[in-house]
Rosetta silent file (secondary structure, phi, psi, omega in degrees, C-alpha in Angstrom):
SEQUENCE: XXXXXXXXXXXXXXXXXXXXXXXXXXXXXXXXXXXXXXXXXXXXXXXXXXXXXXXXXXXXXXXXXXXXXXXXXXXXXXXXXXXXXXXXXXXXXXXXXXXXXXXXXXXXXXXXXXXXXXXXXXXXXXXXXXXXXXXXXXXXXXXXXXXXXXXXXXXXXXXXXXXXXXXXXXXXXXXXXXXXXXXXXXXXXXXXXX
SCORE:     score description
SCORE:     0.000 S_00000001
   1 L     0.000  136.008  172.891   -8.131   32.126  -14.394 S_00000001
   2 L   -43.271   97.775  158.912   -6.828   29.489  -11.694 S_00000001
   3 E   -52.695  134.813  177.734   -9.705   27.571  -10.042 S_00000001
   4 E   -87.095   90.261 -154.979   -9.112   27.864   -6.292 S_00000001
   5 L   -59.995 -176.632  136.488   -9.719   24.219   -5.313 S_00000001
   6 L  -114.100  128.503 -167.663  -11.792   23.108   -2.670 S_00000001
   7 L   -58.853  120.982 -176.739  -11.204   20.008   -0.935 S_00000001
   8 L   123.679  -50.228  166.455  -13.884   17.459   -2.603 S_00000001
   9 L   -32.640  121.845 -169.980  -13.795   19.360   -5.986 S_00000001
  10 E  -116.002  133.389 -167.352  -13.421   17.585   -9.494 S_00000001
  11 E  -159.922  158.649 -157.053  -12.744   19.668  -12.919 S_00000001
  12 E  -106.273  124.929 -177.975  -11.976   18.348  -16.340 S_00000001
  13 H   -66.802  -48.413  177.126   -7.559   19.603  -16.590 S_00000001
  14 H   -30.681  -68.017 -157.018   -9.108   20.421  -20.337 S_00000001
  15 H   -81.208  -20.070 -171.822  -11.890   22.587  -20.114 S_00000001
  16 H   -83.323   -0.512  166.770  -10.103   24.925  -16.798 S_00000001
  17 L  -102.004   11.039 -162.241   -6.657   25.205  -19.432 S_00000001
  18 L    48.498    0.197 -175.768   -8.898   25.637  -22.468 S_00000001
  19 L  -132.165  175.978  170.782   -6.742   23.776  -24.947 S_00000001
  20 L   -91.064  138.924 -172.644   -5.556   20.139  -25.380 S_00000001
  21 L   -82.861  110.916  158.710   -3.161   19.261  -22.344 S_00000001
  22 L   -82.230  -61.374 -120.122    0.437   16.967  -23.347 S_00000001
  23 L  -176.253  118.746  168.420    1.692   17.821  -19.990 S_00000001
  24 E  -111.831  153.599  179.259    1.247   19.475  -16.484 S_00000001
  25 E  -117.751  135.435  178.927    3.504   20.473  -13.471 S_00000001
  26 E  -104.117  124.106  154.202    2.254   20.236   -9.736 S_00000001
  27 E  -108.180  135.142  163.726    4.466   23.061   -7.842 S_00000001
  28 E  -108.241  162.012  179.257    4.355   23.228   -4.009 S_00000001
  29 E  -153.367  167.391 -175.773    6.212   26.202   -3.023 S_00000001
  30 E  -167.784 -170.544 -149.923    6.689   27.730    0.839 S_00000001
  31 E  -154.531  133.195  155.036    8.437   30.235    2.881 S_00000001
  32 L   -60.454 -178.349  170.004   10.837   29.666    5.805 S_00000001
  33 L  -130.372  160.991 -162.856    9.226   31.098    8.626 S_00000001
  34 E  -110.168  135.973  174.167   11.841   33.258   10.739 S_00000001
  35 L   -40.084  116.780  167.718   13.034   32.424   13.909 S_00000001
  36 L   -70.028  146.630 -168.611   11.775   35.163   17.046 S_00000001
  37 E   -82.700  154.861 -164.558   14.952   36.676   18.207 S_00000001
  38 L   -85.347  153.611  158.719   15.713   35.471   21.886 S_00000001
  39 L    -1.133  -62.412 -146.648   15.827   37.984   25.381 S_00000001
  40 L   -93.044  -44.306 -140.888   19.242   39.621   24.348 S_00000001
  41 L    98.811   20.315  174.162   18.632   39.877   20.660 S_00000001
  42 L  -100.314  166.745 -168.362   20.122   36.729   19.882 S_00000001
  43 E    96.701  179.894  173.033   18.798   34.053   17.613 S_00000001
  44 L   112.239 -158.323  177.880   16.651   34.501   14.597 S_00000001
  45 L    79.942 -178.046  179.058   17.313   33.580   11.344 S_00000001
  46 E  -139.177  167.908 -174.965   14.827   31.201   10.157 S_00000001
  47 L   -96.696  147.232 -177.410   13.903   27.446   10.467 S_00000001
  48 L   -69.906  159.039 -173.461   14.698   24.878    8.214 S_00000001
  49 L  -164.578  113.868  177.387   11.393   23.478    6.872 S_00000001
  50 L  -135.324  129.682 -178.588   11.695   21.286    4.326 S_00000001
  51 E   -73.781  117.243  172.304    8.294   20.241    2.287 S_00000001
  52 E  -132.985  130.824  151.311    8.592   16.730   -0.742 S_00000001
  53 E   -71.947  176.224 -177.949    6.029   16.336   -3.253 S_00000001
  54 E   170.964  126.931  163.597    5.548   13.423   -4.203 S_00000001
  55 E  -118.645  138.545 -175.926    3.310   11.129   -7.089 S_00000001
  56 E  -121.563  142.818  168.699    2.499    7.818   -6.997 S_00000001
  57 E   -83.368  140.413 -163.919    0.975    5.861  -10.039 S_00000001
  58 E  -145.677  137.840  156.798   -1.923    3.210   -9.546 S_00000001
  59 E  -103.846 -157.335 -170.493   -3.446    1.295  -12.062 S_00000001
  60 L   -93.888   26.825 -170.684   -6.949    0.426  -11.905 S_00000001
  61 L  -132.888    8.177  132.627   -6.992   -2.389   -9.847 S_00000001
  62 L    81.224   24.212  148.420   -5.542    0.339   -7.430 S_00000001
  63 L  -118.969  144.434 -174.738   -1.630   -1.038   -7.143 S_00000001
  64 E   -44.922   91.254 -178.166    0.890    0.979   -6.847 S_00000001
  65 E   -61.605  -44.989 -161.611    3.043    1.103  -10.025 S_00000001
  66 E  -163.437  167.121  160.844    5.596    3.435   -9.469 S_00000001
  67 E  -138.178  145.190  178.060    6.224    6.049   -7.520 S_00000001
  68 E  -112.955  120.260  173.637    8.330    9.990   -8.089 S_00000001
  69 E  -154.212 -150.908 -162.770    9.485   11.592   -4.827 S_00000001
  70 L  -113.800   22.966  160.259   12.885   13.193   -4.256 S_00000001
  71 L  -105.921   21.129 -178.567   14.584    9.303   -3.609 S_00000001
  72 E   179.508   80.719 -172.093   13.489    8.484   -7.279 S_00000001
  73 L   -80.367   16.862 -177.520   13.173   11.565   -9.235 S_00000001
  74 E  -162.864  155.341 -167.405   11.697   10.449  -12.542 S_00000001
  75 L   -92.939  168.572  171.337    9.344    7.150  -13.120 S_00000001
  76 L   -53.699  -29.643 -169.994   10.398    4.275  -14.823 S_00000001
  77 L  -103.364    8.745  152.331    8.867    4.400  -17.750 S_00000001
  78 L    92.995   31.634 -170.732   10.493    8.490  -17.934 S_00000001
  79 L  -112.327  -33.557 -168.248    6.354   10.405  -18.605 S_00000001
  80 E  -121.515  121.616  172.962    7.391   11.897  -14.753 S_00000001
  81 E   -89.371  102.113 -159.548   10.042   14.127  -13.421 S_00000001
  82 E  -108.231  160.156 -172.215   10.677   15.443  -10.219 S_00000001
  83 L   -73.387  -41.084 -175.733   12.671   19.291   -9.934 S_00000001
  84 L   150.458 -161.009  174.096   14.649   17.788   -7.022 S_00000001
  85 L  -124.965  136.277 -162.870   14.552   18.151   -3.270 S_00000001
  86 L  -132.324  111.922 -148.240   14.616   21.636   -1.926 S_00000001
  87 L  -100.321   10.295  163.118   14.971   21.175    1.718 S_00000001
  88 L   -75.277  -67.104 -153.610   14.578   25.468    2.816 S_00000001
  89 L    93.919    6.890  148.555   11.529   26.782    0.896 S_00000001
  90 L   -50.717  113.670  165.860   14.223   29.530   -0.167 S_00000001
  91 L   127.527  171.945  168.663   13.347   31.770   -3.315 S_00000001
  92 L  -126.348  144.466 -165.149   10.013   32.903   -4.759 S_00000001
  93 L   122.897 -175.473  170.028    7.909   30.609   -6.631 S_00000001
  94 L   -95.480  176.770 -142.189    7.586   27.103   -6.471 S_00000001
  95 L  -126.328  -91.914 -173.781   10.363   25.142   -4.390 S_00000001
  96 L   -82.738  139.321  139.506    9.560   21.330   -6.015 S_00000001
  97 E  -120.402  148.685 -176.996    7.932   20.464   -9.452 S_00000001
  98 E  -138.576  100.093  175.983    6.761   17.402  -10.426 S_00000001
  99 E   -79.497  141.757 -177.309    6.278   17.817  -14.543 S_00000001
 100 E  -129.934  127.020  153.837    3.774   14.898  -15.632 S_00000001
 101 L   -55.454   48.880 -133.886    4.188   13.906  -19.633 S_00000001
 102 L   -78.990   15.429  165.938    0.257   13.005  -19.758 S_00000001
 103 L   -91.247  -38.832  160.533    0.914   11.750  -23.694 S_00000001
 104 L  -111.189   35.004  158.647    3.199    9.434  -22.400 S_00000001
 105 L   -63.620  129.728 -112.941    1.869    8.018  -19.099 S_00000001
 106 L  -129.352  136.494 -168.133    1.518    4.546  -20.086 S_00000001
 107 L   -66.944  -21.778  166.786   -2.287    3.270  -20.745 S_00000001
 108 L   -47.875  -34.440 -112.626   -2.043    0.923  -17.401 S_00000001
 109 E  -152.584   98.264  177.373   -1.607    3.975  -15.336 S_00000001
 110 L  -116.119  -17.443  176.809   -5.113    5.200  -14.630 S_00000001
 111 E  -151.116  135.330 -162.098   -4.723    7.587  -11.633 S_00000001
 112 E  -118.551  111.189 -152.219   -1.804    9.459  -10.317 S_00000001
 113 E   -95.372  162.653  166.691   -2.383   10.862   -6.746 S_00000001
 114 E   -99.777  129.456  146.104   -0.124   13.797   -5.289 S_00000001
 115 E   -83.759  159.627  178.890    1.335   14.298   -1.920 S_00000001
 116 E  -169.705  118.938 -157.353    2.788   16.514    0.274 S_00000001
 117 E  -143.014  144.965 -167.259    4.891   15.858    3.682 S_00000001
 118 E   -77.577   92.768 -168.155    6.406   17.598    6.370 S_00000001
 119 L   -91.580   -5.017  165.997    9.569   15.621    6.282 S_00000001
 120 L   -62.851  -27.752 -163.755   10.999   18.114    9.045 S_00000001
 121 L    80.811   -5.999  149.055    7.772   17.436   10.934 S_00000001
 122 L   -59.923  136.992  163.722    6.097   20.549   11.164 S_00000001
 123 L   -47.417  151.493  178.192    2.866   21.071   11.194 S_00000001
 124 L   -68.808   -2.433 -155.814    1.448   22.997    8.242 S_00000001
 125 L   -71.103  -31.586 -136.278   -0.070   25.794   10.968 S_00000001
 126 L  -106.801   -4.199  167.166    3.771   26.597   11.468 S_00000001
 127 L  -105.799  158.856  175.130    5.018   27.116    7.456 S_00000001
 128 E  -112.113  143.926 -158.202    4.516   30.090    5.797 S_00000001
 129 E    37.106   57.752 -176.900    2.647   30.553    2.782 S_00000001
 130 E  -107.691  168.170 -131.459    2.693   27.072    1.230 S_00000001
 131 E   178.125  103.136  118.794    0.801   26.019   -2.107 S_00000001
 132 E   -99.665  131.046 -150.947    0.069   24.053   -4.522 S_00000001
 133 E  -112.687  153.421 -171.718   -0.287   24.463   -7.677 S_00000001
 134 E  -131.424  124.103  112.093   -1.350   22.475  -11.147 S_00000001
 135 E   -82.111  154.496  176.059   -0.100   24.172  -14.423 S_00000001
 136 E  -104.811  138.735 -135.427    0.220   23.556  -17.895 S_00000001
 137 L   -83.763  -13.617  141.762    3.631   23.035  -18.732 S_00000001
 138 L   -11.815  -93.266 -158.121    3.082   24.751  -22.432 S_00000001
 139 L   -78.539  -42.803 -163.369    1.484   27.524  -21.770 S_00000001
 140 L    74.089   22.075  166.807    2.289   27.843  -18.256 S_00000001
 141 E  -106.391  147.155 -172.641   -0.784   28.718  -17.384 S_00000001
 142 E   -34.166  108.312  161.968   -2.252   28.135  -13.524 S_00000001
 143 E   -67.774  -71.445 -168.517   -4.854   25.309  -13.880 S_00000001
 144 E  -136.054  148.159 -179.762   -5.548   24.896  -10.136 S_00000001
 145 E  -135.499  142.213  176.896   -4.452   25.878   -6.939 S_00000001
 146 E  -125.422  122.862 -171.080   -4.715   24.584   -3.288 S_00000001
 147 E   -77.098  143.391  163.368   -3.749   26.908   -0.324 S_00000001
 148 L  -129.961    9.026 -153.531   -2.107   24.389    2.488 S_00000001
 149 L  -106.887  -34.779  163.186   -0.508   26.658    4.835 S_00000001
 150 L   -73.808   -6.749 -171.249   -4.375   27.484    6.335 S_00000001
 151 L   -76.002   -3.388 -173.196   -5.140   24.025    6.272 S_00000001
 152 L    89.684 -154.066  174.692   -4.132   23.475    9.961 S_00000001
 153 L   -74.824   39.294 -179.947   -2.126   21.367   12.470 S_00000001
 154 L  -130.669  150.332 -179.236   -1.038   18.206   10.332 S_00000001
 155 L   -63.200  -39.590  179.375    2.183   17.043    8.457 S_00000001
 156 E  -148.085  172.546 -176.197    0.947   15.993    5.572 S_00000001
 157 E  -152.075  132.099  169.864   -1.951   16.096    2.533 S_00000001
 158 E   -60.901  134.834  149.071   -3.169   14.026    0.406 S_00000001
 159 E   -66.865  -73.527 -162.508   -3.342   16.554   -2.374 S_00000001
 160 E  -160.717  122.171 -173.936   -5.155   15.670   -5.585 S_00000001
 161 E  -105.826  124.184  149.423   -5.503   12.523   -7.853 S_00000001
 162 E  -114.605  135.436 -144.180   -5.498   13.506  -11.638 S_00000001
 163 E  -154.000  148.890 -174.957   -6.897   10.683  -13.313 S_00000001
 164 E   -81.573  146.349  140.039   -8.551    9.159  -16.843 S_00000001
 165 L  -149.389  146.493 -161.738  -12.039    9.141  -17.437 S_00000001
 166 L    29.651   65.539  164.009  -13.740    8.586  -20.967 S_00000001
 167 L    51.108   42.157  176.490  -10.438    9.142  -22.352 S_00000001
 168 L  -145.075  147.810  160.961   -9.922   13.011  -20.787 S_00000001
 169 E   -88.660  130.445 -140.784   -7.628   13.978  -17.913 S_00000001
 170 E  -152.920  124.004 -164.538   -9.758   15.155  -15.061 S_00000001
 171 E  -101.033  157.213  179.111   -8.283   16.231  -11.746 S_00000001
 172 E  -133.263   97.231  170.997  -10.111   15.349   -8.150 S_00000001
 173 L   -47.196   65.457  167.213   -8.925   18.109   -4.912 S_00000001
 174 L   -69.013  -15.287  172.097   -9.059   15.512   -2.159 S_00000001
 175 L    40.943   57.204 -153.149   -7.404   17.671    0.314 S_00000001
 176 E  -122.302   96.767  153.249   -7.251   15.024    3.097 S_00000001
 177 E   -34.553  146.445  158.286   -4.735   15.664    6.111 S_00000001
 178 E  -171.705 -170.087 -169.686   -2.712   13.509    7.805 S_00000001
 179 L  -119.082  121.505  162.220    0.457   12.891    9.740 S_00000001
 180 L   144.268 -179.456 -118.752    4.134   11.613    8.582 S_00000001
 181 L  -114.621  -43.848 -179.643    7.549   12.419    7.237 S_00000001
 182 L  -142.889  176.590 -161.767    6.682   10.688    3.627 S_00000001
 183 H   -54.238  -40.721  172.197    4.056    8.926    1.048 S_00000001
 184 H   -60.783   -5.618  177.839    4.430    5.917    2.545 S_00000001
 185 H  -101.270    9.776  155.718    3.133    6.725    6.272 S_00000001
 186 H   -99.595  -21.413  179.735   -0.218    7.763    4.194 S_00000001
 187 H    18.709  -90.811  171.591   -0.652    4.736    2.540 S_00000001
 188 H   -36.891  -65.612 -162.560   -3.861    3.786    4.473 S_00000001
 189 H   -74.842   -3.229  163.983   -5.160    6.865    3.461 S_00000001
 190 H   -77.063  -57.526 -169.118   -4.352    7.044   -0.043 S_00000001
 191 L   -16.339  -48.174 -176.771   -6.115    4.013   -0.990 S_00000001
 192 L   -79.333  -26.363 -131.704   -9.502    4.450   -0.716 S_00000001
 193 L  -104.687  -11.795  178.713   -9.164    7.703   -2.979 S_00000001
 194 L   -93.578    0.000    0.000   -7.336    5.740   -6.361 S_00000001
């Protein structure tokens, strides 16, 4: 069963899939939310709302290696993949994946934090049903999950750092709001957290 993160919450990616992990996928997935029809009965329809994941790679001296978002869908050294940019939230399921190789993430590469930005600029109050999720890409089964569509009035979230320690992959729920279109207008706020 999925743990249901909580922002501040740390779990070993091992012991919540039960087996040894090569490789996980972060999905965010969402819902358009539908337009109210106008006086006459005109209108409707729904709004565009488009969501980007996004991972950035740090080594341990906490610079910025590399980054996967949907201007650079796979990292340089090819361990990370992005699904593409899916700029509705049309379909059921997740809407973005970001598959992480975690056999070949390159030993330099000690913690890889996740994002998630409004790049429409809605607030999160105003999409419906949006989520992320950590599975293992194997099995496919749900590691972890973070609701963000309850999370309130802000643009964007710091998500999650998964990260090495004593030679295990070990995820950390930072769940930290903030405001702007993409990973780079969190910066400041990513920092202290690799």
């Amino acid at each position: 069963m999925a743990v249901n993160l909580q922002k501040g919450q740390k779990i070993s990616l091992e012991k919540e899939a039960g087996t040894s992990l090569s490789a996980i996928v972060m999905g965010l997935g969402w819902d358009a939310v539908e337009k109210k029809k106008g006086l006459f009965g005109f209108g409707g329809g729904s709004v565009e709302i488009d969501l980007d994941a996004s991972c950035l790679m740090f080594d341990e001296n906490k610079n910025l290696l590399d980054v996967v978002w949907f201007r650079q869908l796979a990292s340089r050294d090819g361990s990370i993949h992005h699904s593409g940019d899916n700029r509705t939230g049309e379909g059921d399921g997740d809407d973005e994946q970001i598959s992480v190789a975690l056999n070949r993430v390159p030993a330099n590469v000690k913690s890889l934090i996740f994002t998630v930005n409004s790049f429409t600029g809605q607030d999160f109050s105003q999409v419906k049903n949006a989520f992320c999720r950590l599975f293992d890409q194997t099995t496919n089964k749900e590691i972890a999950r973070y609701e963000l569509s309850i999370q309130g009035n802000h643009s964007a979230q710091i998500m999650a750092k998964v990260y090495r320690h004593n030679d295990e992959w070990k995820m950390h729920a930072i769940g930290e709001n903030g405001v702007g279109r993409t990973f780079n207008d969190l910066m400041p706020q990513i920092v202290p957290h690799v």
